[in-house]
C-alpha positions as a Python dict, from the first residue, in 0.01 Angstrom:
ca = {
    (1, 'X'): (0, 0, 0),
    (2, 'X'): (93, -221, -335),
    (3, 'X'): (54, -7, -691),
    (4, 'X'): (19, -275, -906),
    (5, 'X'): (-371, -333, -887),
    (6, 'X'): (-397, 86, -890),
    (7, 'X'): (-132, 89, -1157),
    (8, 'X'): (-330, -134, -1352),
    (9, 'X'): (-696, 29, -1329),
    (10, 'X'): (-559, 382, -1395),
    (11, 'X'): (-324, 259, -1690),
    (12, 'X'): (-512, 390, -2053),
    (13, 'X'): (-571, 83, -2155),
    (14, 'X'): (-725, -69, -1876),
    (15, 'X'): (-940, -336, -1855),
    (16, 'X'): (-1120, -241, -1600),
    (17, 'X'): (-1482, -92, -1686),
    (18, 'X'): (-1653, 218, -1463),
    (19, 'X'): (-1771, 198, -1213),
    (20, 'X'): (-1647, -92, -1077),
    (21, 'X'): (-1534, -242, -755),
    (22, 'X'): (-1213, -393, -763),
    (23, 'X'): (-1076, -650, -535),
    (24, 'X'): (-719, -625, -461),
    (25, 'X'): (-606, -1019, -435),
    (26, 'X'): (-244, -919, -301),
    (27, 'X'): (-382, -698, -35),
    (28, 'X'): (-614, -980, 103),
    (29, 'X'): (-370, -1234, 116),
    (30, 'X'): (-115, -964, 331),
    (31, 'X'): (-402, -933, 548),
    (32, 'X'): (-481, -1238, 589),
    (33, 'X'): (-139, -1329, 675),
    (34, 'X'): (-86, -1066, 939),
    (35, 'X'): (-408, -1183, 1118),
    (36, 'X'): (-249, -1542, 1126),
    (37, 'X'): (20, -1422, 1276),
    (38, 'X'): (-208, -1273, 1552),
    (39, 'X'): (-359, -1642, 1585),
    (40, 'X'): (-67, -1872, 1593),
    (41, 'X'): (106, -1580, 1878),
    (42, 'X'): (-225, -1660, 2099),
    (43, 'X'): (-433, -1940, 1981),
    (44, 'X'): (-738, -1662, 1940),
    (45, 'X'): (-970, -1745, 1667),
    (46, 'X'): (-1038, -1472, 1422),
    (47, 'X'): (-1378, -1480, 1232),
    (48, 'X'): (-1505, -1257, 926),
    (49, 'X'): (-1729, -1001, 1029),
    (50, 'X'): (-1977, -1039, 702),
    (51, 'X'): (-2131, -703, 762),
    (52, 'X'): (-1852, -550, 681),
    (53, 'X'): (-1725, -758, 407),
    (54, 'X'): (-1865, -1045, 199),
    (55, 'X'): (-1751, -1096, -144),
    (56, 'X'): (-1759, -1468, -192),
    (57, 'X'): (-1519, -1507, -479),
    (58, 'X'): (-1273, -1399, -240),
    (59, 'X'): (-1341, -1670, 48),
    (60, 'X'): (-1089, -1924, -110),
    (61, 'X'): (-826, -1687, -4),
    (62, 'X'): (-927, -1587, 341),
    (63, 'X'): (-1113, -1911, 496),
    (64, 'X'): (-895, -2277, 617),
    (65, 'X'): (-1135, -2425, 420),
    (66, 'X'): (-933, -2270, 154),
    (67, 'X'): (-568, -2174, 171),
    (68, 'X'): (-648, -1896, 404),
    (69, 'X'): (-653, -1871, 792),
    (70, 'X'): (-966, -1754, 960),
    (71, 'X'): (-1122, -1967, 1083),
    (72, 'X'): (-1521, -1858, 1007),
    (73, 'X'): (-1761, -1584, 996),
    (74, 'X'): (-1998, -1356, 1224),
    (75, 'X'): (-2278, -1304, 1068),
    (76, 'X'): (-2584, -1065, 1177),
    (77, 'X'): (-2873, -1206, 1010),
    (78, 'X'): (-3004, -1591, 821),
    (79, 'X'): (-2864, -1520, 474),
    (80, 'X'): (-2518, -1403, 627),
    (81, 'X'): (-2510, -1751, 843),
    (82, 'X'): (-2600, -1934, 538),
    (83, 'X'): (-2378, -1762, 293),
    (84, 'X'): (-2069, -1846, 554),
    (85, 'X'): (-2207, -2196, 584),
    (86, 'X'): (-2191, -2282, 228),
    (87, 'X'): (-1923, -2090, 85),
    (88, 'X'): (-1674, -1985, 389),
    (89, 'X'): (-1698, -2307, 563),
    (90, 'X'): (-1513, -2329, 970),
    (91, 'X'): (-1759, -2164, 1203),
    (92, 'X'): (-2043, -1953, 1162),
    (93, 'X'): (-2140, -1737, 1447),
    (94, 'X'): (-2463, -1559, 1403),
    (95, 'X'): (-2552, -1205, 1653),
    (96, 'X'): (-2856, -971, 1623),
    (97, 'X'): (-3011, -705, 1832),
    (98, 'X'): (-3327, -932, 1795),
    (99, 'X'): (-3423, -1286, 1610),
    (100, 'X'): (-3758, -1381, 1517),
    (101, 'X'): (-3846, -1754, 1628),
    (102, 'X'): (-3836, -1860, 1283),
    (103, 'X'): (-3513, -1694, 1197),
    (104, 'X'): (-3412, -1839, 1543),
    (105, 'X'): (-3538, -2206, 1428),
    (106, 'X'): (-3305, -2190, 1077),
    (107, 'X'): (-2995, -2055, 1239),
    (108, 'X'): (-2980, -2419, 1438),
    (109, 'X'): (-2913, -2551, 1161),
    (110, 'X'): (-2616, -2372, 1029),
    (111, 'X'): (-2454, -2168, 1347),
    (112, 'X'): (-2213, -2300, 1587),
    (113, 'X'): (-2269, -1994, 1794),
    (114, 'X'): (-2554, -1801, 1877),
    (115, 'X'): (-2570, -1475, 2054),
    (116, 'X'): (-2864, -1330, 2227),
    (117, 'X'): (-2911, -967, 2263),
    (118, 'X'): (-3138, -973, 2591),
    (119, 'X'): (-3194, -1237, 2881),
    (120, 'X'): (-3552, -1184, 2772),
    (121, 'X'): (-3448, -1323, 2422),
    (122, 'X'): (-3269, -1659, 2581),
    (123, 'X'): (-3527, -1727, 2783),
    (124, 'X'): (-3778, -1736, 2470),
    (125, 'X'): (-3541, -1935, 2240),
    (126, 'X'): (-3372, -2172, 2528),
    (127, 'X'): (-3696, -2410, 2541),
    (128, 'X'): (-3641, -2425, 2159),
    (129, 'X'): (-3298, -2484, 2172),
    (130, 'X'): (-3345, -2735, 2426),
    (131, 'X'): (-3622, -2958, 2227),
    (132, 'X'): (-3402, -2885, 1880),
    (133, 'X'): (-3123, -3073, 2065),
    (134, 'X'): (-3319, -3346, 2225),
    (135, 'X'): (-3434, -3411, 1864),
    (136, 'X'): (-3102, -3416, 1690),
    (137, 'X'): (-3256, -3189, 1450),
    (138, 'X'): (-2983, -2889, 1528),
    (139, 'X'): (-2639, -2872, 1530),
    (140, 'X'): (-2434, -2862, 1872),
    (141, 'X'): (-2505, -2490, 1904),
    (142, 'X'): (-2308, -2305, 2165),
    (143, 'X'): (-2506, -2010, 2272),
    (144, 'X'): (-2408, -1677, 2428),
    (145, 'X'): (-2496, -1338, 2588),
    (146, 'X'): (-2371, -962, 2430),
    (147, 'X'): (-2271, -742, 2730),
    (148, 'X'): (-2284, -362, 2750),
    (149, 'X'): (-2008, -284, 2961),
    (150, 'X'): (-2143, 83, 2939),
    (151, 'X'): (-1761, 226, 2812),
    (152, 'X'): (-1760, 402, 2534),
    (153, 'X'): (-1443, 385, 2275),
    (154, 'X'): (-1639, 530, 1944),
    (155, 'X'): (-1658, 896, 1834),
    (156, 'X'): (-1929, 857, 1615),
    (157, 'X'): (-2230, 825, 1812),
    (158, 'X'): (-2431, 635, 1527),
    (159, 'X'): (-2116, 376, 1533),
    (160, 'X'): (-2084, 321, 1881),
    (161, 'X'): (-2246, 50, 2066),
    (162, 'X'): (-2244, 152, 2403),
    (163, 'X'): (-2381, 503, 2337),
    (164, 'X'): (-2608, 655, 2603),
    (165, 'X'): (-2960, 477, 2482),
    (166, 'X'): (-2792, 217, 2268),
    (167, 'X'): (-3034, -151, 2232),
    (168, 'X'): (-2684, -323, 2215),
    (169, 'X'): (-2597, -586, 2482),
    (170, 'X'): (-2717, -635, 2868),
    (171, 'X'): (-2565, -383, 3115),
    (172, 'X'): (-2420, -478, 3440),
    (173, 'X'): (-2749, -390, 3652),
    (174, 'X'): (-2960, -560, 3407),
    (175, 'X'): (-2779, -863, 3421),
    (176, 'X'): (-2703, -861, 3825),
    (177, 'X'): (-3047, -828, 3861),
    (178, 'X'): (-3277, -1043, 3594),
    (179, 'X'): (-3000, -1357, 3595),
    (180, 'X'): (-3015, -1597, 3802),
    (181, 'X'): (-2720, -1881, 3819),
    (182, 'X'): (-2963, -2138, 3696),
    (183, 'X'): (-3165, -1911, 3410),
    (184, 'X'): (-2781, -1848, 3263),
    (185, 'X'): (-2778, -2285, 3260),
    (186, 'X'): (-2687, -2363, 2864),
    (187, 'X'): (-2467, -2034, 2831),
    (188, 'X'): (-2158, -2111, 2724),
    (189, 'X'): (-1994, -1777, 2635),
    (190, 'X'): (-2009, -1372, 2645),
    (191, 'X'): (-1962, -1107, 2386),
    (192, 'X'): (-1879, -731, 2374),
    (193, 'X'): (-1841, -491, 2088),
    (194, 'X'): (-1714, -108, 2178),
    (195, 'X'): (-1471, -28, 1882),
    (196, 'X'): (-1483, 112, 1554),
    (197, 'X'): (-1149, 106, 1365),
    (198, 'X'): (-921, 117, 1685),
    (199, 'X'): (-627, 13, 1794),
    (200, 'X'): (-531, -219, 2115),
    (201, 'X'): (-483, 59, 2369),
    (202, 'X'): (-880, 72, 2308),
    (203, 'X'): (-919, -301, 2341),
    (204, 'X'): (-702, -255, 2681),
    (205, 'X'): (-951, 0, 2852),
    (206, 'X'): (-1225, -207, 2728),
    (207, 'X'): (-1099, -515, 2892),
    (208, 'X'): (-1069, -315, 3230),
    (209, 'X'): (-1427, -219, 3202),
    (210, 'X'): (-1530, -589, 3151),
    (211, 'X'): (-1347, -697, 3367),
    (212, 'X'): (-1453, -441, 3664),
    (213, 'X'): (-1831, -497, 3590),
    (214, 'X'): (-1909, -877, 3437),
    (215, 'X'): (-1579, -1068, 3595),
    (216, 'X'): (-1823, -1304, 3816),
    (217, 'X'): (-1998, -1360, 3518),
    (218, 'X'): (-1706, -1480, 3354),
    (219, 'X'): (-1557, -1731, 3623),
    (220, 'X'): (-1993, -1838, 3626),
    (221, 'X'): (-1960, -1986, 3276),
    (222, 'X'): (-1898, -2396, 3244),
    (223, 'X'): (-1509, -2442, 3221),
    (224, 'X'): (-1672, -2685, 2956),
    (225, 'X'): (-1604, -2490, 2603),
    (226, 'X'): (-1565, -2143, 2760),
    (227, 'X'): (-1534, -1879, 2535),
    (228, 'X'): (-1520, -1517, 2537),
    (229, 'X'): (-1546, -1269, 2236),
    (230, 'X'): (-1388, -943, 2179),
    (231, 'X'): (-1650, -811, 1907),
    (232, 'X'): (-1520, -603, 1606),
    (233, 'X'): (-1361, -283, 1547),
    (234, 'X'): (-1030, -405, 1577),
    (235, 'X'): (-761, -225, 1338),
    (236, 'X'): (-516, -517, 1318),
    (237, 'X'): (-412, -471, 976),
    (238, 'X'): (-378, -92, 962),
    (239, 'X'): (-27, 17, 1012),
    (240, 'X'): (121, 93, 1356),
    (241, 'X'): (-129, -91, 1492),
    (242, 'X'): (11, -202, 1834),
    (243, 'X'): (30, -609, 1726),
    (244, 'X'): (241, -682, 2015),
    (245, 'X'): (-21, -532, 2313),
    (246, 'X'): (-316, -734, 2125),
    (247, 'X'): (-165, -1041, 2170),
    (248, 'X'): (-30, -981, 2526),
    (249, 'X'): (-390, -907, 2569),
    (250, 'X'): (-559, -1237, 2438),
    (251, 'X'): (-298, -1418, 2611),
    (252, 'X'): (-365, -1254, 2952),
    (253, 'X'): (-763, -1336, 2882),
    (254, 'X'): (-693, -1665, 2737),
    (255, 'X'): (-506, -1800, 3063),
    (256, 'X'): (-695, -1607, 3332),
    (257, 'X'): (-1045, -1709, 3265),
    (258, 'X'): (-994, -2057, 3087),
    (259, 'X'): (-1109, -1922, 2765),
    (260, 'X'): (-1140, -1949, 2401),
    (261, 'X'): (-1104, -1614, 2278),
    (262, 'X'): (-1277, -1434, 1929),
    (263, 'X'): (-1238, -1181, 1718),
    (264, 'X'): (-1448, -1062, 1450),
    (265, 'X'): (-1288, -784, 1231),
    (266, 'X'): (-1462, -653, 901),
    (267, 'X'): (-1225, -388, 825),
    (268, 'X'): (-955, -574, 916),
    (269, 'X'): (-1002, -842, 671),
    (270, 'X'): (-1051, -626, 370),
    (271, 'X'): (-850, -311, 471),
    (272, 'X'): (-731, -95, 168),
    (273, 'X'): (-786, -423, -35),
    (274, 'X'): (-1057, -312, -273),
    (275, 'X'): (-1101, 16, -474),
    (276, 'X'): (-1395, 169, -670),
    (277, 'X'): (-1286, 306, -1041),
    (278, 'X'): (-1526, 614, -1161),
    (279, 'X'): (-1518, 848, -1465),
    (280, 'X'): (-1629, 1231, -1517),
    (281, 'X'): (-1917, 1230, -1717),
    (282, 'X'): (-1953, 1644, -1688),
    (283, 'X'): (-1787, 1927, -1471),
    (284, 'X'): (-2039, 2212, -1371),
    (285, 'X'): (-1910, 2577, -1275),
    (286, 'X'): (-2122, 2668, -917),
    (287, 'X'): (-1896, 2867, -627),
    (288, 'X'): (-1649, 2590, -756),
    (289, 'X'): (-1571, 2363, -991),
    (290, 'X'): (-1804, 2010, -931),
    (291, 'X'): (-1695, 1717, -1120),
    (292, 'X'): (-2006, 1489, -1192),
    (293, 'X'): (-1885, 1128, -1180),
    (294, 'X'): (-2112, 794, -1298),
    (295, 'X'): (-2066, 687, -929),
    (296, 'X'): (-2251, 804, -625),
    (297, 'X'): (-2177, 854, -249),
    (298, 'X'): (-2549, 747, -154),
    (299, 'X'): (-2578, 429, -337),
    (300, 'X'): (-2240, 313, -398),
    (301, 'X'): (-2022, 442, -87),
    (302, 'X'): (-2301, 551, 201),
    (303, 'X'): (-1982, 582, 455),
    (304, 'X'): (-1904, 858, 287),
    (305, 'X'): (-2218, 1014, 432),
    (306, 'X'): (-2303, 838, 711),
    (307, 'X'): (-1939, 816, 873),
    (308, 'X'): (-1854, 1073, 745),
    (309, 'X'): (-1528, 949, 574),
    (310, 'X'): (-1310, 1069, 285),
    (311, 'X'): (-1156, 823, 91),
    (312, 'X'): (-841, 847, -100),
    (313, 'X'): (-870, 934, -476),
    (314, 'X'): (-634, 861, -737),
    (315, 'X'): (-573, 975, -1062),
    (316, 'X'): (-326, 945, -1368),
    (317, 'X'): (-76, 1248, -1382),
    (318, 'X'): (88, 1397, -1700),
    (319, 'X'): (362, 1187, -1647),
    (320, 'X'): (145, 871, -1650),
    (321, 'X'): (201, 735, -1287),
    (322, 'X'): (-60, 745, -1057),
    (323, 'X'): (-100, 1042, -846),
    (324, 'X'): (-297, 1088, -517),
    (325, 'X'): (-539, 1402, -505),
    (326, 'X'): (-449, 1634, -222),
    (327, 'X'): (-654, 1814, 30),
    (328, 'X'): (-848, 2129, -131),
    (329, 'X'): (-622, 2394, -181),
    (330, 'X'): (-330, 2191, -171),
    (331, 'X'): (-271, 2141, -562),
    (332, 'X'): (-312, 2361, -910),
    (333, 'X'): (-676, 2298, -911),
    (334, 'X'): (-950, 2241, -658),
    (335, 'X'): (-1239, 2084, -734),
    (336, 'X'): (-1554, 1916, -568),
    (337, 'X'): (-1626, 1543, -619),
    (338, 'X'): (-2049, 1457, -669),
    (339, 'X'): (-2265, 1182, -748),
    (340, 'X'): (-2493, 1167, -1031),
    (341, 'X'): (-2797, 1069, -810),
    (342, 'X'): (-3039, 1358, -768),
    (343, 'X'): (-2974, 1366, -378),
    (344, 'X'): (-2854, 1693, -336),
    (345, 'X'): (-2583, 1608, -77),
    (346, 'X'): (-2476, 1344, -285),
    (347, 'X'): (-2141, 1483, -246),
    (348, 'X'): (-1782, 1270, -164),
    (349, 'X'): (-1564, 1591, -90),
    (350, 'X'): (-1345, 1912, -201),
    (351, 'X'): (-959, 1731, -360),
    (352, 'X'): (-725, 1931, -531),
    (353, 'X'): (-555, 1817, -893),
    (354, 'X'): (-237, 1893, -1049),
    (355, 'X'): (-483, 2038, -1360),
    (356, 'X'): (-823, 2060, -1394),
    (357, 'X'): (-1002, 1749, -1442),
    (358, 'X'): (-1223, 1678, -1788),
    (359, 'X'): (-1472, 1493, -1936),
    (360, 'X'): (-1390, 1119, -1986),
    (361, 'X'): (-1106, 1107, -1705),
    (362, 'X'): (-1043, 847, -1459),
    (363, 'X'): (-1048, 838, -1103),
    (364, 'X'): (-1014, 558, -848),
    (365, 'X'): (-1111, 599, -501),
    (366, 'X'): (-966, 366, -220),
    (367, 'X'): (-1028, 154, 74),
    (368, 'X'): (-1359, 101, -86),
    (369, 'X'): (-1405, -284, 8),
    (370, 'X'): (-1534, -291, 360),
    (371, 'X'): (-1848, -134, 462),
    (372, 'X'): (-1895, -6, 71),
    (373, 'X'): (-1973, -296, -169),
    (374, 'X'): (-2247, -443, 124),
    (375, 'X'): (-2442, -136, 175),
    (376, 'X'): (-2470, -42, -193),
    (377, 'X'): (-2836, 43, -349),
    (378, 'X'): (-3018, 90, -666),
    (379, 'X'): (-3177, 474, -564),
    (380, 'X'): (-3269, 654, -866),
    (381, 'X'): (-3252, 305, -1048),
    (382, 'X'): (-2858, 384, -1050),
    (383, 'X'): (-2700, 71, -1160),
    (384, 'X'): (-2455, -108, -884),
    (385, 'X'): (-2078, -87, -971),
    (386, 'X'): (-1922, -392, -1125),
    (387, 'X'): (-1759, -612, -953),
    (388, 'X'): (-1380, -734, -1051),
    (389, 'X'): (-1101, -867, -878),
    (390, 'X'): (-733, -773, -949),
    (391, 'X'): (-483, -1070, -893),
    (392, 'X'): (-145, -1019, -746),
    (393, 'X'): (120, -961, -1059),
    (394, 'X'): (366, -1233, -864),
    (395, 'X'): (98, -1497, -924),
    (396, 'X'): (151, -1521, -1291),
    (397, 'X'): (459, -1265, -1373),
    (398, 'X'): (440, -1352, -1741),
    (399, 'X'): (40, -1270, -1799),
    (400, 'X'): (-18, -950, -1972),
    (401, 'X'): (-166, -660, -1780),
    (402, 'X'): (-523, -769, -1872),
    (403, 'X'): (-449, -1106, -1753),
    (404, 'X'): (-441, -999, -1411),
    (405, 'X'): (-813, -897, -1387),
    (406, 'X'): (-1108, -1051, -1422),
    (407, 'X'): (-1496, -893, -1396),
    (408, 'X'): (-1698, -1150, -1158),
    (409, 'X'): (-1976, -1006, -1203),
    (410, 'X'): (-2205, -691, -1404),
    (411, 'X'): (-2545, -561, -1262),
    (412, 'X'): (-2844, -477, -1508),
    (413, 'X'): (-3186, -353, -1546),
    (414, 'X'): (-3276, -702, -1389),
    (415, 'X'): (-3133, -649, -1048),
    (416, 'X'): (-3285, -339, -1006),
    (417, 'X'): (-3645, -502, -1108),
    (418, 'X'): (-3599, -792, -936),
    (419, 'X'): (-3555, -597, -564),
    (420, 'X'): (-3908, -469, -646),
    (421, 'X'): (-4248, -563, -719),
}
């Protein structure tokens, strides 16, 4: 991971305010390239999962509309497919567990893909669809169908989509037995989702399952603008990921079945490429030391309680360079890390500092880009963290320190008000 960004948010005299999301420009564009890479090995498309990342200032760098290399977005509701058709530009592919016929009626006119949910749910919108296109009122909309290939890769039941119960995609018996070759007429494509921040020996045993349950389905679709996608989840950019396997993967896909293959990463994208500074406003003696910071694990990172997940923290040492906080116990003083919200369990985690932390210090968690800035909120009328990006110090080596960031943008009384009514 680069220290420049970190070295500049935790330096005294940093420009930086708190809270504050930072976006980590040099960390995007390494990203970004690596997932080229993946794309010019296999010809595979890879799209911007929006749900898991979707800071617009930042879309210059990652979309070919800009100087980046993806080549769209996935987005899971209108205002995602709209926010990637005016400011990401390429594709827009749009998939919920449900649309409503008039969110179904605006997403012809900015998706290139569509993804039903149910067979029930095509066979409502295809008359639509149909009459849209007659009219030339709707773009050339390819749609498609989300399988459940019933395999579970996920070991958090609330993250995985093929969980016993889940509402996610048509199983195998549901689609051998409601489909018939001329009711699947206008389907272009099929999509499956079973990983959550994996690696490609996950993406391999999903593949088999696919393959063993839905391959007729496959060789059934139009050799016309085939296309198959592999969902989310994928770890690409996380090292050791096993690069090499992915692509032999695609490539096996690509040439078997005739297809266009997809990906649509969040966490890819953004990984380790945005951080969240915080200060101690108070520390408060219980059965340990709990430093109150102005940020909050419910409204400003929810992973941390949903996931769970423990991010990194980072701090300024005596010596002035910046120091990760170990695991509890691990270092001179332990400590636990709280919100300010009066949730009770608004609590990030037990770290352990080289001294006891004080009033007025700064911290800087990690990895707080994907799945963090999106699912912020304004309980207790908390104000949202700002929002700055951190530019890579190679761009302009002769720009002082502050020169390097820049706030996009500051929340207010206003944004809380204006959610309300």
């Amino acid at each position: 991971m680069r220290g420049d960004c970190l070295d500049l948010l935790l330096a005294p005299d940093s420009p930086a305010p708190s809270p504050c999301f930072v976006l980590d420009e040099c960390r995007l564009a390494e990203n970004a390239a690596i997932l080229d890479s993946v794309q010019k090995a296999t010809g595979a498309k890879i799209l911007l999962a929006l749900k898991g990342f979707a800071a617009w200032a930042t879309f210059p760098l990652l979309s070919r509309a800009g100087s980046g290399p993806l080549w769209g977005v996935c987005a899971s509701s209108v205002d995602e497919a709209r926010l990637g058709r005016e400011d990401f530009g390429g594709e827009v592919h749009a998939f919920a567990a449900a649309w409503s016929e008039e969110e179904f009626r605006e997403l012809l006119t900015l998706c290139d893909h569509i993804v039903f949910n149910s067979l029930a749910q095509w066979r409502r919108f295809r008359p639509l669809a149909e009459a849209a296109r007659a009219s030339g009122k709707s773009r050339e909309v390819s749609f498609g169908l989300r399988l459940n290939p019933e395999h579970s890769e996920g070991a958090v039941p609330i993250y995985d989509p093929c969980a016993p119960g889940s509402r996610l995609g048509i199983r195998p018996a549901q689609l051998a037995a409601g489909a018939t070759p001329g009711e699947l007429e206008g389907i272009s494509g099929l999509h499956f989702h079973t990983l959550c921040e994996q690696g490609a020996d996950a993406l391999e045993r999903t593949l088999d399952a696919v393959e063993e349950k839905f391959a007729p389905w496959i060789t059934a679709l139009p050799q016309e603008g085939r296309w198959l996608n592999f969902g989310g989840g994928h770890h690409i950019t996380k090292p050791g990921y096993d690069r090499a396997l992915l692509c032999r993967l695609i490539g096996r896909w690509r040439d078997r079945y005739g297809a266009q293959i997809y990906l649509e990463p969040g966490e890819a994208v953004a990984l380790d490429a945005g951080w969240l500074t915080a200060t101690v406003l108070d520390v408060v003696e219980a059965d340990m030391p709990v430093a109150v910071l102005d940020v909050s694990a419910a409204c400003h990172m929810p992973d941390v309680l949903e996931m769970p997940y423990r991010p990194g923290v980072y701090y300024r040492a005596a010596h002035g360079a910046p120091r990760r906080a170990a695991e509890a116990g691990a270092d001179a003083w332990t400590c636990r890390l709280a919100g300010k919200s009066c949730l009770a369990g608004d609590v990030i985690g037990e770290y352990a500092f080289a001294a006891p932390l004080a009033v007025g210090d700064r911290l800087v968690f990690a990895d707080m880009a994907i799945y963090s800035m999106v699912k912020t909120t304004t309980f207790n009328g908390l104000r949202l963290p700002s929002i700055g990006i951190c530019r890579c110090a190679e761009a302009d080596p002769l720009a002082p320190a502050g020169g390097r960031f820049r706030i996009l943008r500051r929340f207010g009384y206003e944004d809380f008000r204006g959610r309300l009514s």
